[in-house]
MARTI-380141 format. One line per 4 residues: number of its first residue (from 1); their letters; for each residue x, y, z of N, C-alpha, C. Coordinates in nm, 4 decimals. Each point is the difference from the previous one (the first is absolute). Example, Ala and Ser with C-alpha at 12.3 -4.5 7.8 and 13.67 -1.06 7.14 Angstrom:
REM residues 2
1) as) 1.3190 -0.5690 0.7800 -0.0890 0.1190 0.0000 0.0900 0.1200 0.0000  -0.0350 0.1050 -0.0720 0.0820 0.1190 0.0060 -0.0770 0.1090 0.0730
END
This chain:
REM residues 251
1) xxxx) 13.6578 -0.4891 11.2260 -0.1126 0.0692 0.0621 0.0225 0.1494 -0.0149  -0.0973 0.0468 -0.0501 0.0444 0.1369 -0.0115 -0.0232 0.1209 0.0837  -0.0100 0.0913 0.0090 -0.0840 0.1389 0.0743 -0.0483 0.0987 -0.0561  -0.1110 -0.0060 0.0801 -0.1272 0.0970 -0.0373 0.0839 0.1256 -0.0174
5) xxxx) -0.0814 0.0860 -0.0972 0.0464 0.1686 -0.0079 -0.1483 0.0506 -0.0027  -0.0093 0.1290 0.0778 -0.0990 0.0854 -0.0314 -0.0335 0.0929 -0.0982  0.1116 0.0429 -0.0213 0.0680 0.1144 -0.1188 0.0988 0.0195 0.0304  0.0733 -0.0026 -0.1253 0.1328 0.0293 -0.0568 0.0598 0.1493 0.0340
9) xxxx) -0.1329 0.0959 0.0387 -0.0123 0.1926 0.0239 0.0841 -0.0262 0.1364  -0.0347 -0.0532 0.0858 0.0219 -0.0381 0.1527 0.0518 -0.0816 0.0625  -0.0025 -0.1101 -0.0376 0.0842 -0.1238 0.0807 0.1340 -0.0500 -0.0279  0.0589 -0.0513 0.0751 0.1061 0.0045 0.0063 0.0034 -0.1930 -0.0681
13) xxxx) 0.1325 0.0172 -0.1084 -0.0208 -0.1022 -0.0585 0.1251 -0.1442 0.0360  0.0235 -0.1446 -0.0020 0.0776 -0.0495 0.0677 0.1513 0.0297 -0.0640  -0.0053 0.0175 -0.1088 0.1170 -0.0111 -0.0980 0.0675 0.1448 0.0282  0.1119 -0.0014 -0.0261 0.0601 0.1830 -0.0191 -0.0364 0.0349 -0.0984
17) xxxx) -0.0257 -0.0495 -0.1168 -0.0536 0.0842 -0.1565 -0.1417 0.0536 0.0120  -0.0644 -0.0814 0.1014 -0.0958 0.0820 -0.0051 0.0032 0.0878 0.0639  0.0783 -0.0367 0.1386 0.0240 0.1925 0.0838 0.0703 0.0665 -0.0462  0.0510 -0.0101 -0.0689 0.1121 0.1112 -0.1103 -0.1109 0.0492 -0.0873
21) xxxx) -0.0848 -0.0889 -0.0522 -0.0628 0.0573 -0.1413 -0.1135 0.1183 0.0954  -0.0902 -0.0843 0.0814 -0.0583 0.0685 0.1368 0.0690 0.1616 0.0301  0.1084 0.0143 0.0385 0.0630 0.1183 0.0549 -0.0134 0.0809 -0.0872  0.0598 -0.0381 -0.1644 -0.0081 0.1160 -0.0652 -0.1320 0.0484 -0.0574
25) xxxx) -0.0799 -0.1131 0.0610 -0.1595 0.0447 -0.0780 -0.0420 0.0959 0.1081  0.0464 -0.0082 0.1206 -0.0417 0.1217 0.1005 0.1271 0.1655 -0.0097  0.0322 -0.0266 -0.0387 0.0892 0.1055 -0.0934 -0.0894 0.0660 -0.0784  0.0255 -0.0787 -0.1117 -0.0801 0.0455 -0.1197 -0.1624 0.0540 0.0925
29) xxxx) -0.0474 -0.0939 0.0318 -0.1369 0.0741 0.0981 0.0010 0.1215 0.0398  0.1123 0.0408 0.0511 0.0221 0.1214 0.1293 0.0209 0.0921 -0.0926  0.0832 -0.0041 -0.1409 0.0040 0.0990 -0.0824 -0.1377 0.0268 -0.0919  -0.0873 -0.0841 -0.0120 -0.1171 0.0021 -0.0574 -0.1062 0.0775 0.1198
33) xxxx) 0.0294 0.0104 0.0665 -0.1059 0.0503 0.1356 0.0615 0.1465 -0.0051  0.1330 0.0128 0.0195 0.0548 0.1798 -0.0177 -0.0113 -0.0060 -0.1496  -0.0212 -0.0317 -0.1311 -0.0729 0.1019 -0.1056 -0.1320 0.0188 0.0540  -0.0520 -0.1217 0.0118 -0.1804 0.0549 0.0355 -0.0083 0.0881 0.1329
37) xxxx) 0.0865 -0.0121 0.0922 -0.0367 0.1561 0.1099 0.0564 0.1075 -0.0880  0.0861 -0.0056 -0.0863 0.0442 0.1673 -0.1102 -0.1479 0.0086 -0.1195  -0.0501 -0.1120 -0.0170 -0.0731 0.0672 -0.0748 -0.1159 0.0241 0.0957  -0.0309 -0.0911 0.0822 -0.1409 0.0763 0.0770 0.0357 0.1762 0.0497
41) xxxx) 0.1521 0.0377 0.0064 0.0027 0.0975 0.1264 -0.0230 0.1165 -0.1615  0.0299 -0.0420 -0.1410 -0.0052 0.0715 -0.1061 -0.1306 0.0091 -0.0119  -0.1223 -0.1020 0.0249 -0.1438 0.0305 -0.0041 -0.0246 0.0980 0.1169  0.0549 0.0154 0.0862 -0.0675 0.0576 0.0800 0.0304 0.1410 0.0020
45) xxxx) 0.1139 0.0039 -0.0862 0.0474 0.1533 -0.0270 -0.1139 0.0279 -0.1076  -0.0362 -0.0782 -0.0430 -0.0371 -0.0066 -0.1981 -0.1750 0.0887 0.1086  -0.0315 -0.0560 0.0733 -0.1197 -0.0196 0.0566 -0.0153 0.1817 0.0639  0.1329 0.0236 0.0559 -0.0279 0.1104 0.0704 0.0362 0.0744 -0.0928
49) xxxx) 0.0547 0.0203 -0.1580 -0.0324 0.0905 -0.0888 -0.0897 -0.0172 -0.0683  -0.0817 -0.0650 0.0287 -0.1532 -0.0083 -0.0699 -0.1358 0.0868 0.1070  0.0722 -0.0895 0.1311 -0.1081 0.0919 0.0805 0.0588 0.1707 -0.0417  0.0786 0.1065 0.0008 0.0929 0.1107 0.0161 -0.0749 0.0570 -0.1536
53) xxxx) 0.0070 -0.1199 -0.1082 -0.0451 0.0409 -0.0921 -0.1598 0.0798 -0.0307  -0.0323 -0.0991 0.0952 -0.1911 0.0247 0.0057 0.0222 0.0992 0.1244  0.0870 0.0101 0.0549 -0.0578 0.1315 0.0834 0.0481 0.1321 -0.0404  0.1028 0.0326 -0.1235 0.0165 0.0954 -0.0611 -0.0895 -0.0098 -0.1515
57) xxxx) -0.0893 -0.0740 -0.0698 -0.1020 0.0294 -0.0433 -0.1205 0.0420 0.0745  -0.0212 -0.0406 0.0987 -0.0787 0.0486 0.1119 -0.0325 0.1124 0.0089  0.1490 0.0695 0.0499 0.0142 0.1254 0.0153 0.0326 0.0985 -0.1274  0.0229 -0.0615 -0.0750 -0.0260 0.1116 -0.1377 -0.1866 -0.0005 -0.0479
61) xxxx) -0.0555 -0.1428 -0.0058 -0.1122 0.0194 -0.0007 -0.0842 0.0956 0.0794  0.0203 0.0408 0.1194 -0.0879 0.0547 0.1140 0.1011 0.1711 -0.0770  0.0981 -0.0054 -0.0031 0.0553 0.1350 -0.0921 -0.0693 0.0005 -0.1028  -0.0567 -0.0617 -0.1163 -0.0226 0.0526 -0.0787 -0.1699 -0.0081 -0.0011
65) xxxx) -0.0766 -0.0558 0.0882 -0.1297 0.0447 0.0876 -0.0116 0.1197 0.0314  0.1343 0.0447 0.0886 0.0254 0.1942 0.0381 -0.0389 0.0799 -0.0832  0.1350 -0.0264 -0.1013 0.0214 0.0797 -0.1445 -0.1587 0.0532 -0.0947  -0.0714 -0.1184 0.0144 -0.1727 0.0051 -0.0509 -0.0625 0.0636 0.0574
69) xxxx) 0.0158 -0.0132 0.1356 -0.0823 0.0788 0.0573 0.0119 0.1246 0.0217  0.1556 0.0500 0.0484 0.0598 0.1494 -0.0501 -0.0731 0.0268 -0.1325  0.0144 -0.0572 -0.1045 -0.0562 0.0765 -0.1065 -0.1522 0.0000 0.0220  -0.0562 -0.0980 0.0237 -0.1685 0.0036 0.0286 -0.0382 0.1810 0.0399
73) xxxx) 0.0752 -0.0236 0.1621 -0.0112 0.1462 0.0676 0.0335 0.0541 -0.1061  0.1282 0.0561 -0.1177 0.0043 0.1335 -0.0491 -0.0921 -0.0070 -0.1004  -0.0562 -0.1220 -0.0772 -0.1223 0.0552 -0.0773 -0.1293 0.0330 0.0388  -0.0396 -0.0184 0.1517 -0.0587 0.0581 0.0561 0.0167 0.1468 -0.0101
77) xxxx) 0.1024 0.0337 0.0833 0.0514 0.1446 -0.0159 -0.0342 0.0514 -0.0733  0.0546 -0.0725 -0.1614 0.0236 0.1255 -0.1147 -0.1720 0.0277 -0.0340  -0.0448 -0.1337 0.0072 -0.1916 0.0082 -0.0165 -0.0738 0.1370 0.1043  0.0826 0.0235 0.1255 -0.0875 0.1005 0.0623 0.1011 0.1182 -0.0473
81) xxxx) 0.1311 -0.0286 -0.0788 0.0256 0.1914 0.0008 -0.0417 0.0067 -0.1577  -0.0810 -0.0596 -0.0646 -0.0623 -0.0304 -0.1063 -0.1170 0.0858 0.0101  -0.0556 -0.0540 0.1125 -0.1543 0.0746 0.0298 0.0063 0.1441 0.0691  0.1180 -0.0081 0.0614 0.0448 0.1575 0.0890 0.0081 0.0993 -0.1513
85) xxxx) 0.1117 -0.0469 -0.0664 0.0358 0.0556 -0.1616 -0.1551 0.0359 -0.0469  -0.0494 -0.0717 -0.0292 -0.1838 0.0690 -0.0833 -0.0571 0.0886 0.1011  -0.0045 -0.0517 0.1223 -0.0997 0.1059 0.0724 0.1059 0.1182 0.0264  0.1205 0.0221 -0.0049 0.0704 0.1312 -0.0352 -0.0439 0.0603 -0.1248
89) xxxx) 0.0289 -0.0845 -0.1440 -0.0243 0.0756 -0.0967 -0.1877 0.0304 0.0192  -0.0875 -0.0431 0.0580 -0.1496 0.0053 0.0091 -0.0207 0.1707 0.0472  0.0791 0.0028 0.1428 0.0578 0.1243 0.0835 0.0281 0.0730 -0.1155  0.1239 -0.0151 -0.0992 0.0350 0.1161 -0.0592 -0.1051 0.0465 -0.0929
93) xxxx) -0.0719 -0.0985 -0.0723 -0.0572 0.0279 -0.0919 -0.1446 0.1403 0.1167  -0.0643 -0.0328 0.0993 -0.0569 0.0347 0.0686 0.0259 0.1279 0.0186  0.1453 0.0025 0.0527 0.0326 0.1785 0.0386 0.0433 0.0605 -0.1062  0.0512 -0.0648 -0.1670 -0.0068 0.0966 -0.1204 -0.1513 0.0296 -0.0167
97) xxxx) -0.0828 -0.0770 -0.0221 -0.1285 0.0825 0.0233 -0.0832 0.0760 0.0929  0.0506 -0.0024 0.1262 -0.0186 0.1141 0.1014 0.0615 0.1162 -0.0556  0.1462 -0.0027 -0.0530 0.0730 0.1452 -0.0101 -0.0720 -0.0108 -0.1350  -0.0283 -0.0319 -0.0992 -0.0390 0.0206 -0.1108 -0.1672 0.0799 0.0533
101) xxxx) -0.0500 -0.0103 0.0580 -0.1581 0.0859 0.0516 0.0324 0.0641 0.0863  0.0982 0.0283 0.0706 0.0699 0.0834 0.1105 0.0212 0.1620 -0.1418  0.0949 -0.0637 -0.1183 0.0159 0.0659 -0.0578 -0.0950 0.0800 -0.0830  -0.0767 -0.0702 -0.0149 -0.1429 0.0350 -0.1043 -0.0929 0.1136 0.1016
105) xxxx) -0.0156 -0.0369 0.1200 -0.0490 0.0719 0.1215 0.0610 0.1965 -0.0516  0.1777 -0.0496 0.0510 0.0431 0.1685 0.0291 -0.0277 0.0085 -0.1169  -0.0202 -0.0461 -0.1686 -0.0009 0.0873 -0.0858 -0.1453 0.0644 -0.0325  -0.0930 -0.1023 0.0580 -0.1039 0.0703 -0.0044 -0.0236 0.1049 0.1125
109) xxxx) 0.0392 -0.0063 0.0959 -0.0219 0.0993 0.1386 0.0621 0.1172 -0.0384  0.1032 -0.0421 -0.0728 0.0452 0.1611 -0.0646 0.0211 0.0582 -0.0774  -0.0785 -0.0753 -0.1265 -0.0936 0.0605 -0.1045 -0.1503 0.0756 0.0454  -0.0284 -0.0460 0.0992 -0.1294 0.0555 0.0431 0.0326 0.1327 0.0842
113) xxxx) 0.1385 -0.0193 0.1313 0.0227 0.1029 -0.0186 0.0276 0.1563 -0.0610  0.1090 -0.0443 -0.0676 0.0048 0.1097 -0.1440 -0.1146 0.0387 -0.0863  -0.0893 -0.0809 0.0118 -0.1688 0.0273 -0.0701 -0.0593 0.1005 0.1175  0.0412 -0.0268 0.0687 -0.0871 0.0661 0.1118 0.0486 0.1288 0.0173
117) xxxx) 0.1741 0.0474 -0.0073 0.0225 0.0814 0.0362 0.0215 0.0940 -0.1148  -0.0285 -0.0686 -0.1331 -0.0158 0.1083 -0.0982 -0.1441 0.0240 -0.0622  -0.0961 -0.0622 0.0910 -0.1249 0.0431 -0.0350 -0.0499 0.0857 0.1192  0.0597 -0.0118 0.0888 -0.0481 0.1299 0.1029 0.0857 0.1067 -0.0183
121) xxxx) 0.1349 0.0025 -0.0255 0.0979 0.1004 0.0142 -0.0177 0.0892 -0.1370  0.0103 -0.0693 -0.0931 -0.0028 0.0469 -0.1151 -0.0822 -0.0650 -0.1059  -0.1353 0.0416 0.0144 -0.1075 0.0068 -0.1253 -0.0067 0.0391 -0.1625  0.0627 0.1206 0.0278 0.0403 0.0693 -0.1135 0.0525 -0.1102 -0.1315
125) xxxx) 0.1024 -0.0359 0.0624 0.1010 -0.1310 -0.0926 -0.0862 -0.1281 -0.0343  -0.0871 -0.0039 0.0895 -0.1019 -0.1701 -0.0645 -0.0577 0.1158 -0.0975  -0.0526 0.1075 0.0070 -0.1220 0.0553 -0.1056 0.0781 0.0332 -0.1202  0.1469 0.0354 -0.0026 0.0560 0.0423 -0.0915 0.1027 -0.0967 -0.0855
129) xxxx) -0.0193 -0.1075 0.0466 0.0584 -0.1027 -0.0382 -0.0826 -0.1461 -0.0333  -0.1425 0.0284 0.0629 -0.0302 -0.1008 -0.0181 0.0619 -0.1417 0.0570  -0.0160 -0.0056 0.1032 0.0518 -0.1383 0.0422 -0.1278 -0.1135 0.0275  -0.0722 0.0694 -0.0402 -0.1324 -0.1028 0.0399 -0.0239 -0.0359 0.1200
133) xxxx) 0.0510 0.0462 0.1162 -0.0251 0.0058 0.1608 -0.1639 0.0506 0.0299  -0.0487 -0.1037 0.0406 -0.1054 0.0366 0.0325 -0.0040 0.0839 0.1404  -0.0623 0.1114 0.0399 0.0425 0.0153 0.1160 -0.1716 -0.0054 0.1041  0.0583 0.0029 0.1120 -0.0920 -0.0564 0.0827 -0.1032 0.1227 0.0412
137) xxxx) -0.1149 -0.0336 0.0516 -0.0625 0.1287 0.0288 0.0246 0.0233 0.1331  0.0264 -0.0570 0.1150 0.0844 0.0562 0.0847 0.1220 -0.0336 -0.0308  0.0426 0.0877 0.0602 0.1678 0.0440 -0.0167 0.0920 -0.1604 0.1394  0.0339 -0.0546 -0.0540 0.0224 -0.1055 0.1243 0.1413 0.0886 0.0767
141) xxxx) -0.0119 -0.0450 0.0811 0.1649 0.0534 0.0774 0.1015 -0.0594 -0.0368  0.0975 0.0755 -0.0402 0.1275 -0.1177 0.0117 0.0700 -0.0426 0.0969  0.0583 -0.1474 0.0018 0.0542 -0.0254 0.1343 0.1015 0.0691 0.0605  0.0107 0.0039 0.1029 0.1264 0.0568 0.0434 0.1367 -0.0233 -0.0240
145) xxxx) 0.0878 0.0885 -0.0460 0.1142 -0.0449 -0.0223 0.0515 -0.0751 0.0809  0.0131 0.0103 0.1569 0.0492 -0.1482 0.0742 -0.0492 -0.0769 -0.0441  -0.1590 -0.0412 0.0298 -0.0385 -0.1213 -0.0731 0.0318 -0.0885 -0.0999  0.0253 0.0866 -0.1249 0.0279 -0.0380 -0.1055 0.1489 -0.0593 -0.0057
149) xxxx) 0.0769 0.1062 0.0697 0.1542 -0.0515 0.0572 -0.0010 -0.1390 0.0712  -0.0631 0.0263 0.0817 -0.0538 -0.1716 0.0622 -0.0264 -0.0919 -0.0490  -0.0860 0.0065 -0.0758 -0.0479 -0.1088 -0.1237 0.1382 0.0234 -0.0796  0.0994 0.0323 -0.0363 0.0677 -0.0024 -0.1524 0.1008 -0.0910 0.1112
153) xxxx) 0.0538 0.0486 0.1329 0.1191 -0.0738 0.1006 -0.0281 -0.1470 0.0144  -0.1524 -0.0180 0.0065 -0.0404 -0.0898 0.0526 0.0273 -0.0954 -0.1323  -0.0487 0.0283 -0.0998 0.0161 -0.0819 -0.1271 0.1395 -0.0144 -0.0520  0.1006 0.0929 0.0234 0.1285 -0.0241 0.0010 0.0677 -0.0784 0.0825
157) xxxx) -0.0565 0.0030 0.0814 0.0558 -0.0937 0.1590 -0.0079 -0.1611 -0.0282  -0.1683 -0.0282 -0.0670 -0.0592 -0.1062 -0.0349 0.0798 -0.0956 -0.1500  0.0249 0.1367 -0.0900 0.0871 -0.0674 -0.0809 0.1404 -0.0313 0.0006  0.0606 0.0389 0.1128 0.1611 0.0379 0.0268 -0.0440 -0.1878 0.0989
161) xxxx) -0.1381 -0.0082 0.1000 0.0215 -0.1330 0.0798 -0.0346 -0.1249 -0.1076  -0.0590 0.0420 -0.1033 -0.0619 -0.1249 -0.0895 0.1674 -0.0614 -0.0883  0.0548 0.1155 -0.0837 0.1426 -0.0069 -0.0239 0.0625 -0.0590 0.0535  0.0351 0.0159 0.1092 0.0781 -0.0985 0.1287 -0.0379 -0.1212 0.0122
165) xxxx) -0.1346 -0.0097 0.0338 -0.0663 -0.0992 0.0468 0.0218 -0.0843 -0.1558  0.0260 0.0310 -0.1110 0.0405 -0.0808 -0.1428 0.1103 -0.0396 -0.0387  0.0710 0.0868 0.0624 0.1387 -0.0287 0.0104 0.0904 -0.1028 0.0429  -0.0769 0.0067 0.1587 0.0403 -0.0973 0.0849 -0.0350 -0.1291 -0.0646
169) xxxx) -0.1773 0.0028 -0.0323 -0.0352 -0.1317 -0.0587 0.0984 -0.0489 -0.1212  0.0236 0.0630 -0.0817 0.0950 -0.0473 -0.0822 0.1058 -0.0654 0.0355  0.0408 0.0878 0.1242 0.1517 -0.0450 0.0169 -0.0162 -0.1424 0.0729  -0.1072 0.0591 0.0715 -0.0183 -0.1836 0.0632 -0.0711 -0.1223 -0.0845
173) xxxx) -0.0529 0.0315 -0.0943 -0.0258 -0.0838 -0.1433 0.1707 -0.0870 -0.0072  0.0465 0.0937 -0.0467 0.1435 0.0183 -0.1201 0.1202 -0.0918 0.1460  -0.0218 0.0484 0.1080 0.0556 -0.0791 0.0902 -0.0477 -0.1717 0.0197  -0.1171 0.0099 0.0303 -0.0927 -0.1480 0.0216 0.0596 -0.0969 -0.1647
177) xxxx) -0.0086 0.0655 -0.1188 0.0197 -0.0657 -0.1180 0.1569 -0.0279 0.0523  0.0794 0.0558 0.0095 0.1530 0.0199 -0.0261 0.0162 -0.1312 0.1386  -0.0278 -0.0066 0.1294 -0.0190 -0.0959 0.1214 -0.0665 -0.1548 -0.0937  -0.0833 0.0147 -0.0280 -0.0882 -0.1284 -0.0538 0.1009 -0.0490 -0.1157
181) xxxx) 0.0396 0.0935 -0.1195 0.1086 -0.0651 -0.0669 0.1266 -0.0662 0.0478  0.0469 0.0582 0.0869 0.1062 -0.0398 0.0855 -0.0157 -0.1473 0.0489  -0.1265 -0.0086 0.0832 0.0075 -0.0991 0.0848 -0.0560 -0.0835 -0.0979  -0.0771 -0.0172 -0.1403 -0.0376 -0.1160 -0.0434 0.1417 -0.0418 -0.0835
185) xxxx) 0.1243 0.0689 -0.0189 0.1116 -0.0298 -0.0735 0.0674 -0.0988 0.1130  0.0104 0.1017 0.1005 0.1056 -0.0963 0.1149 -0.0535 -0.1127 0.0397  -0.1386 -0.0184 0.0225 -0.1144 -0.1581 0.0255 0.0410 -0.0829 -0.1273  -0.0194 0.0571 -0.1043 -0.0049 -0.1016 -0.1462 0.1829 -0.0779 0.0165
189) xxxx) 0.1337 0.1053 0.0140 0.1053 -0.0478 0.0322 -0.0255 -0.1194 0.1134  -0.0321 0.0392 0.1099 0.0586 -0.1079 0.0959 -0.1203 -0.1010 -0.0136  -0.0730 0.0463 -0.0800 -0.0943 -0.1205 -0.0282 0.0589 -0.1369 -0.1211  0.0605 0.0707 -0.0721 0.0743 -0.0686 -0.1291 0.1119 -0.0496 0.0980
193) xxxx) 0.0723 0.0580 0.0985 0.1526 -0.0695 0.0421 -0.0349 -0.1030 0.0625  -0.1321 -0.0119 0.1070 -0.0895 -0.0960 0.0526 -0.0072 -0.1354 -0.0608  -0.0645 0.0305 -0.1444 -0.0232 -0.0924 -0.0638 0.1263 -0.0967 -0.0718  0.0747 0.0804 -0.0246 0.1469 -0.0394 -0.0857 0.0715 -0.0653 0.0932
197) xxxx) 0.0213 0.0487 0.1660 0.0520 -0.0925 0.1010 -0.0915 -0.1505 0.0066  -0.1422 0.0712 0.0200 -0.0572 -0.1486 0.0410 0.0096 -0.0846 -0.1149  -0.0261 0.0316 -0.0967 0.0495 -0.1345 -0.1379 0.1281 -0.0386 -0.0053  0.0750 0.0682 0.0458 0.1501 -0.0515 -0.0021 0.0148 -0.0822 0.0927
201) xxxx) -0.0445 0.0154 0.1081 0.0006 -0.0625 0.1464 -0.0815 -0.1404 0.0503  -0.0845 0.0084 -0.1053 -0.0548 -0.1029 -0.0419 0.0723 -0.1144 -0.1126  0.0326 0.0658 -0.1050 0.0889 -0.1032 -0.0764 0.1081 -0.0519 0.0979  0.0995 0.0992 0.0767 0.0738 -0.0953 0.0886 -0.0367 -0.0574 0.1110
205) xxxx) -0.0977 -0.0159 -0.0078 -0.0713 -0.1340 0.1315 -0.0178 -0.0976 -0.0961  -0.1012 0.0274 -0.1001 -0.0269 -0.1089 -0.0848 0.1399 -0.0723 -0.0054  0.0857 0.0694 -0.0604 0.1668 -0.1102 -0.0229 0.0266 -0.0380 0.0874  0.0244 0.0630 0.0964 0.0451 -0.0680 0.1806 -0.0685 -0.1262 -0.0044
209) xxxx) -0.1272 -0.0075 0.0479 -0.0987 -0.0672 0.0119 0.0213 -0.1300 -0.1142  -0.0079 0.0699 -0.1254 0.0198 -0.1739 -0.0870 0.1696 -0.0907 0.0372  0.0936 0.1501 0.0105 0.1308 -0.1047 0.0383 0.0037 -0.0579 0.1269  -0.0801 0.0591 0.1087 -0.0217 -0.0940 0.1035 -0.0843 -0.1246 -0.0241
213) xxxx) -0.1193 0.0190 -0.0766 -0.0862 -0.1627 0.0040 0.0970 -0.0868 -0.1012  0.1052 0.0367 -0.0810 0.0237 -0.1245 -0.1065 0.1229 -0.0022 0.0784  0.0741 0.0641 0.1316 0.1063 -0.0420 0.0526 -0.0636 -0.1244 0.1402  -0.1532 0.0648 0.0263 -0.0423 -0.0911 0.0650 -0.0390 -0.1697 -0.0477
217) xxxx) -0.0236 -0.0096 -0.1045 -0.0347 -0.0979 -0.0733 0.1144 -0.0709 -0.0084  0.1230 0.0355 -0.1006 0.1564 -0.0321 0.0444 0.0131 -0.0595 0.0983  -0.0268 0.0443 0.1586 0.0612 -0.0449 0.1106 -0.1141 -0.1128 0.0347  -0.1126 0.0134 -0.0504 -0.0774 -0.1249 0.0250 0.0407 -0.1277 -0.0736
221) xxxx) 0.0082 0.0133 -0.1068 0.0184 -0.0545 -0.0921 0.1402 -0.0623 0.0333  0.0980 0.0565 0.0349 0.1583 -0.0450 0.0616 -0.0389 -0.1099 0.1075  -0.0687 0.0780 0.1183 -0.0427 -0.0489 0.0894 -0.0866 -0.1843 -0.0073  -0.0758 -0.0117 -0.0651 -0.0538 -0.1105 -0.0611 0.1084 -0.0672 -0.0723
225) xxxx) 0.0589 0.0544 -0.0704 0.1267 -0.0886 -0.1009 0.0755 -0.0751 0.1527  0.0884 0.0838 0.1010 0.0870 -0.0412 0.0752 -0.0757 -0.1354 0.1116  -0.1125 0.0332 0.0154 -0.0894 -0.0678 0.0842 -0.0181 -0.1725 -0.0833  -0.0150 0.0050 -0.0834 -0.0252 -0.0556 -0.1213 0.1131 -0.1196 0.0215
229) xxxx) 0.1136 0.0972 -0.0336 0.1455 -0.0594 -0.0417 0.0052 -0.0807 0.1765  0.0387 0.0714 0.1359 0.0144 -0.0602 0.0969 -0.0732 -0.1374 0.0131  -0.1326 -0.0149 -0.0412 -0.0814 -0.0641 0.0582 0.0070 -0.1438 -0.0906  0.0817 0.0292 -0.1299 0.0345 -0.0829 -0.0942 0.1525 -0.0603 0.0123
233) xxxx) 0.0652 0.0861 0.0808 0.1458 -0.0907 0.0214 0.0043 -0.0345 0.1285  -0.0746 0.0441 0.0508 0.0295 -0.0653 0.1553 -0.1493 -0.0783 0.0631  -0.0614 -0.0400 -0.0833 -0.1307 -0.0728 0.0285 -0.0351 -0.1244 -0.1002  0.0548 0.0617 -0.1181 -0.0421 -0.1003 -0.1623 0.0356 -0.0700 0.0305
237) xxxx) 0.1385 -0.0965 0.0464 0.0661 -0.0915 0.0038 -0.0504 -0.0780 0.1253  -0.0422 0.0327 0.0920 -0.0593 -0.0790 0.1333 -0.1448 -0.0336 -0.0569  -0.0469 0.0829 -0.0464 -0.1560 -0.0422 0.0312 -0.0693 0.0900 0.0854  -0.0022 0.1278 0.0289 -0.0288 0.0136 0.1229 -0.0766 0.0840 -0.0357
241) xxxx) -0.1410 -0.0044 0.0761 -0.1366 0.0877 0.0231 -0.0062 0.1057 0.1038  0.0743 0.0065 0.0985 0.0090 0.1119 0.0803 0.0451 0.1366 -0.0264  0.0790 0.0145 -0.0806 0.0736 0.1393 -0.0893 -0.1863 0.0151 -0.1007  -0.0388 -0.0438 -0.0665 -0.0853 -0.0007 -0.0748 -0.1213 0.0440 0.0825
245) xxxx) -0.0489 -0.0081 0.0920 -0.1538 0.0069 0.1165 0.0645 0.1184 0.0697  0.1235 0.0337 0.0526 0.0786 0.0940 0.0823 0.0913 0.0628 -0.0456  -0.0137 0.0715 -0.1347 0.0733 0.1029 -0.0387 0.1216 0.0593 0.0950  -0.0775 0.0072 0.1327 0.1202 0.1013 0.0995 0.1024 -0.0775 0.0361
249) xxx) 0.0125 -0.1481 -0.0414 0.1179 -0.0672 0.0156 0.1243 0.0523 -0.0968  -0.0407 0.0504 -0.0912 0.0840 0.0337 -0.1350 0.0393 0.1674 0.0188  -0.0580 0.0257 0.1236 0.1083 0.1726 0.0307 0.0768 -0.0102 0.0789
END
């Protein structure tokens, strides 16, 4: 008459060969359960350099979002000291032709003078020389020497502020160019170092990332093999359907 067994995983058998063979299959078990807690505790490391991974692409991404937009702003910039630059040179061109009719002004004001004061003062010299001065039938007055002093200070004053006032523009031209070159060199640099980090930084995620999924696959793949193997030496030989429906018997 014989006796029932449930499984060979668990029960205790009548013979000693089978509790001998029994013991060391829970051996062998207990060492099959500490690889699979070393490799789960290796997924879970594997897991938290994957999350670490995506949160330092993260954060280079949202850096190199910055980096774009820093430059966005300076081509903004250089676009309005672009437009500052023309409406300066607009200005200069403006006040060379003010002093250019500023100038045309005193030379006529004092050509007319000198007409004036050698056709009232001295007649003699237009008749004897012929200068073709028509002269007037009244005698006009000449202005007063202050006056005239006034008018010559005043036009000296005007060309000594237009000068300046060209000067400066230049210099602040020649400055604005010399600033705008500057800053589109130093933008274009950290714009290029930007880019050269983030492609680099990217290829080493990409590698991270593939040696983590084909180390993950590995441990699945192990994982299924060992599951496999248990469920085949310590079940094949009984018959037994419970390891097979209840996997968690086999951890």
């Amino acid at each position: 008459m014989g006796f029932g067994r449930r499984c060979g995983c668990w029960a205790l058998s009548e013979l000693e060969l089978e509790r001998s063979r029994h013991q060391a299959t829970l051996e062998e078990n207990t060492r099959y359960q500490r690889h699979i807690q070393d490799l789960r505790d290796e997924l879970s490391t594997m897991h938290a350099t994957v999350a670490d991974l995506e949160r330092r692409y993260s954060d280079l991404s949202a850096r190199y979002r910055g980096t774009v937009a820093s430059l966005d702003e300076v081509n903004d910039t250089t676009l309005r000291l672009k437009d500052h630059s023309s409406d300066l040179t607009d200005e200069n061109r403006r006040l060379r032709l003010n002093c250019e009719k500023l100038q045309e002004s005193h030379h006529r004001l004092t050509l007319s003078h000198i007409k004036d004061i050698i056709t009232i003062s001295y007649p003699y010299i237009v008749d004897s020389f012929h200068l073709g001065i028509n002269l007037p039938t009244s005698s006009p007055s000449p202005p007063p020497p202050l006056q005239a002093r006034g008018l010559r200070e005043q036009l000296q004053n005007a060309l000594a502020d237009a000068e300046d006032e060209h000067r400066r523009r230049v210099s602040s031209e020649v400055s604005l160019s010399r600033d705008l070159a500057d800053t589109e060199r130093k933008y274009t640099m950290k714009l290029r170092r930007a880019n050269s980090l983030h492609d680099m930084d990217k290829v080493h995620l990409r590698q991270d990332l593939d040696r983590l999924y084909h180390a993950l696959r590995r441990e699945k793949y192990t994982n299924k093999y060992w599951r496999d193997y248990r469920h085949h030496f310590y079940c094949g030989h009984h018959d037994c359907v419970d390891c097979v429906y209840d996997p968690m018997l086999l951890d």
